[in-house]
Every structure is written in C-alpha cells, then in structure tokens.
C-alpha positions as CSV (number, residue, x, y, z in Angstrom):
1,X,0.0,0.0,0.0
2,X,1.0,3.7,-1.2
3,X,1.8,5.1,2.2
4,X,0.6,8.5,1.2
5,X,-2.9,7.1,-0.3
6,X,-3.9,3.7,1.2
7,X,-3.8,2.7,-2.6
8,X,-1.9,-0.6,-3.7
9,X,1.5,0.2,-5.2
10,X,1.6,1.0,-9.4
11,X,3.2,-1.1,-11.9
12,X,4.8,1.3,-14.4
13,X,6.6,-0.8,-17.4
14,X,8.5,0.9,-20.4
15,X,9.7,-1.2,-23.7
16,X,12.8,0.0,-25.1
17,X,14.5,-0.8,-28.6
18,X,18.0,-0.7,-29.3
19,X,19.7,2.1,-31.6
20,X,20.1,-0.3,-34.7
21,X,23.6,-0.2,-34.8
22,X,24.4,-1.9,-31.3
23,X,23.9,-5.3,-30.9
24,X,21.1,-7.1,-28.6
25,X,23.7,-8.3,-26.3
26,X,26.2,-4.9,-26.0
27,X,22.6,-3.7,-25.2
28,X,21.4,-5.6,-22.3
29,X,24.9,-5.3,-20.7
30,X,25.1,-1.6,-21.4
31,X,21.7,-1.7,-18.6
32,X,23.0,-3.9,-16.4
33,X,26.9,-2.9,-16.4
34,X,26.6,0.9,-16.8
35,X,23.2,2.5,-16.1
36,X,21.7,0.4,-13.4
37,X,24.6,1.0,-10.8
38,X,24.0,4.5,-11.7
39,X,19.8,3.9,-11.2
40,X,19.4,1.9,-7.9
41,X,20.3,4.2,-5.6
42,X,17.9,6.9,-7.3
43,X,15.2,4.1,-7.2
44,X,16.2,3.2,-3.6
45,X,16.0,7.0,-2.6
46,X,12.5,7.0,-3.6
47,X,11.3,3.4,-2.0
48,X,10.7,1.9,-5.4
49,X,9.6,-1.7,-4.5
50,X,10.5,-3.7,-7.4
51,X,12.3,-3.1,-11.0
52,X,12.8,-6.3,-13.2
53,X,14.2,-6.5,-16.8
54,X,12.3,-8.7,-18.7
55,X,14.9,-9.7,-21.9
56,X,13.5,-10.3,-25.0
57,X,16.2,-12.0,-27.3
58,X,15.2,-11.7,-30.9
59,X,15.9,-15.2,-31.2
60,X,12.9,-16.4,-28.9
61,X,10.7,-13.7,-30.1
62,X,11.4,-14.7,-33.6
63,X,10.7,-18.5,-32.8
64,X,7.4,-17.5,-31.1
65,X,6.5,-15.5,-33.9
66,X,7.0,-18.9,-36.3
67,X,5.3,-21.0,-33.8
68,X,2.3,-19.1,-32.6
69,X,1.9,-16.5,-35.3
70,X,0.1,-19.1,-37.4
71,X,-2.6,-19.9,-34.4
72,X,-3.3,-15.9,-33.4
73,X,-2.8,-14.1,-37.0
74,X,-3.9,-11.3,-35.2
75,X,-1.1,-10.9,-32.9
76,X,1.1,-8.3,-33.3
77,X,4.4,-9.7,-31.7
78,X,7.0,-7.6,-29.4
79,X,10.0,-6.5,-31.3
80,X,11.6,-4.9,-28.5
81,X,14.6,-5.7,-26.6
82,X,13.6,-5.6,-23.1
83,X,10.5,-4.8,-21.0
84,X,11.9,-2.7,-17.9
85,X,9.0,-3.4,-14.8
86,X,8.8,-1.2,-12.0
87,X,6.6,-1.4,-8.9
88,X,6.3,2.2,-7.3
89,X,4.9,2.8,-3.8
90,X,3.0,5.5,-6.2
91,X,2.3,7.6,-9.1
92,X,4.5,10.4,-7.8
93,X,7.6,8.4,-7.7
94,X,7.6,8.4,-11.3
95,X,7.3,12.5,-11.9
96,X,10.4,12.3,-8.3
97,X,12.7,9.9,-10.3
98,X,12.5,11.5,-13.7
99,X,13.2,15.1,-12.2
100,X,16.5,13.9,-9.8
101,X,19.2,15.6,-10.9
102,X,21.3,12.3,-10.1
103,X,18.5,10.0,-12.4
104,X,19.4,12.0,-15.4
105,X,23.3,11.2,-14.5
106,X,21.7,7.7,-14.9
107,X,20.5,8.3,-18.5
108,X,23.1,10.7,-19.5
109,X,24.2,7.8,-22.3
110,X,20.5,6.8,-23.3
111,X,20.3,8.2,-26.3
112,X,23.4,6.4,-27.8
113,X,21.9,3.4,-26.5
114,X,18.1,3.4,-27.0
115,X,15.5,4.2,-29.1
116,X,14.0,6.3,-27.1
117,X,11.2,7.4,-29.4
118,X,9.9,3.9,-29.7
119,X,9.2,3.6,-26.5
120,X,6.4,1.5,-25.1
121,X,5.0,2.8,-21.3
122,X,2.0,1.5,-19.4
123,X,1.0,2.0,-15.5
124,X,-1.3,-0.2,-13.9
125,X,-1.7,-2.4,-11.0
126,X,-0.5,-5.8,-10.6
127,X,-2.0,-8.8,-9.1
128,X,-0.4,-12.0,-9.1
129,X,-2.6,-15.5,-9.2
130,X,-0.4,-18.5,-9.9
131,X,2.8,-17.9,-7.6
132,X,5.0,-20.8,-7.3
133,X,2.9,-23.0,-9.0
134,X,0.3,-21.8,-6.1
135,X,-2.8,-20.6,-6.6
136,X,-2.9,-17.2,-4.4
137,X,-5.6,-14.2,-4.6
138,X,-8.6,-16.5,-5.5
139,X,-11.6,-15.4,-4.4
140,X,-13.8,-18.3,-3.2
C-alpha cells in the first residue's frame, strides 16, 4: 500500500529498442553494467519496490512469432529488446525519479543506447494469481 494514499502500489513498465547499430547483447549489458549502478540508488531514494528487466532475445521472439503466429494471426508480436518493470509505492515516484538531478546522471548515455522514441510505457496495478505454481488471490 501507497503510504501517502492507502492505494496498492503501481506497476509502471517501459519497452525500449536498441539504436540499430548496437547489438542485442552490448545492449542488455550496457543496462546492467553501466546505467543500473548508476539507477538503484535513485530508485532506492524514492522506495521503489521492485524493478525487473524482462529480456526479449530476438531469437525467442522470432521462434514464437513462427510458432504461434500461425494460431493468433492477429497478434502483433514484441519486437523490442527488453520490457523494464517497475513497482512504485506510487504515481509520484515516477514525476520524483524522472526530475532527480542524479537520475538523469543515470540516463546521461541513453540516447546512444536506446530508441528512445519507440518507446512502449504503461502503469497499472498488478496482481499475481499462480505464484509458485500456487494458486494465491482467488476469491472463493
């Protein structure tokens, strides 16, 4: 729960796409190696509760696309290289990260790195029901 609210905490999740001419790989470790030391003490500053990086390898997403495409025609499939997942006591924490002087040390190298235009965002709330191979949540 938001402290300030009583609400449950947000789920705020941003694609990105690489700039063309790196490769997936020199990508992935450019967020891990370089800007998340640089991001988790921001996002411990302002109690962010979770942050994954979901990794999307062009490989698998091309072997989905073959496998499933032909069941769901319909489907657009992700082309992006990574879904970044953040679970934020609030709203607010997004507008307090983004404006921290020392977040935009963080980012400083984005735009050699991403495609920043193509990005993907979405906030919502999250609520898990299979956890562990447990059902959890279920209302009876």
């Amino acid at each position: 729960m938001s402290a300030t609210t009583g609400a449950p905490p947000v789920k705020f999740t941003i694609t990105h796409h690489r700039l063309p001419h790196h490769t997936h790989e020199a990508f992935i470790d450019w967020i891990v190696k370089e800007h998340l030391p640089l991001a988790i003490p921001v996002f411990e500053k302002y109690g962010v509760i979770d942050y994954s990086l979901f990794v999307t390898p062009p490989p698998l997403n091309d072997g989905l696309k073959q496998e499933i495409g032909g069941l769901r025609p319909t489907w657009d499939f992700a082309e992006c290289d990574c879904f970044i997942e953040y679970t934020l006591p609030d709203v607010e924490t997004i507008k307090n990260i983004m404006s921290d002087p020392e977040w935009q040390i963080a980012v400083k190298d984005q735009d050699q790195w991403v495609d920043v235009p193509r990005a993907f965002v979405s906030l919502g709330y999250s609520t898990t029901y299979l956890q562990h191979g447990k059902p959890v949540n279920i209302l009876s």
